[in-house]
N, C-alpha and C positions, 0 to 999 in steps of 0.2 A: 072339749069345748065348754067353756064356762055358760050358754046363754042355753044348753039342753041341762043342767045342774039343777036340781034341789038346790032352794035357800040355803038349805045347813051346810051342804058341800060346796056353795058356791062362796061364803065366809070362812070355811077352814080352807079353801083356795086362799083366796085374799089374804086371809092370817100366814099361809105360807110362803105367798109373794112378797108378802111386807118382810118376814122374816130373812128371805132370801138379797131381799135388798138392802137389808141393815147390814148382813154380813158383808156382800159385796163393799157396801163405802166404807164399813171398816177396813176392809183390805185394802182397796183402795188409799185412805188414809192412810195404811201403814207403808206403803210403797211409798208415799211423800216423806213420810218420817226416818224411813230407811235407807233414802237416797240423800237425807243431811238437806233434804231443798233445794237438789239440782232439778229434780221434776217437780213441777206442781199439782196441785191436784186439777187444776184443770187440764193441764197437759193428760194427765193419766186418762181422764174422762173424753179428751180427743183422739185417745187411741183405739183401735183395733181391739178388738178381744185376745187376735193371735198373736199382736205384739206387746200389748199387757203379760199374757202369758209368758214370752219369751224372756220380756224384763224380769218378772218376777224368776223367771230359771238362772239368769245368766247372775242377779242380784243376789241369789242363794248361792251360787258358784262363786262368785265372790265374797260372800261372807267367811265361804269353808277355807276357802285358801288365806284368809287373814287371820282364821282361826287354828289353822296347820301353823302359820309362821310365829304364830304365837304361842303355842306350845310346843315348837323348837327353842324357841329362846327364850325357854323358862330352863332348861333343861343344865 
């Protein structure tokens, strides 16, 4: 609970939520950049966390299979 916190730890809180949400919108943004613009980022931001997550597995799953078929056919 942030509001029983010392000042010092209630700023290295803060510094780590800030931190925490920089990454977040980076990933976020990269889910936009990844899907070429069929999702937007506000799309991604109206979703679910659990279906964030599942795009992000199922987008990774298709990346490997594009990258299996392509070094088949380098071969």
């Amino acid at each position: 609970m942030i509001a029983s916190r010392q000042p010092e730890e209630i700023q290295t809180l803060v510094s780590s939520y800030e931190k925490q949400l920089e990454q977040t919108e980076n990933n976020f943004i990269d889910i936009v950049i990844r899907s070429e613009g069929a999702i937007s980022y506000q799309d991604v931001m109206q979703m679910p966390v659990p279906s964030i997550k599942l795009l992000i597995e199922r987008m990774n799953n298709r990346v490997e299979e594009i990258n299996k078929a392509n070094r088949g056919s380098r071969r």
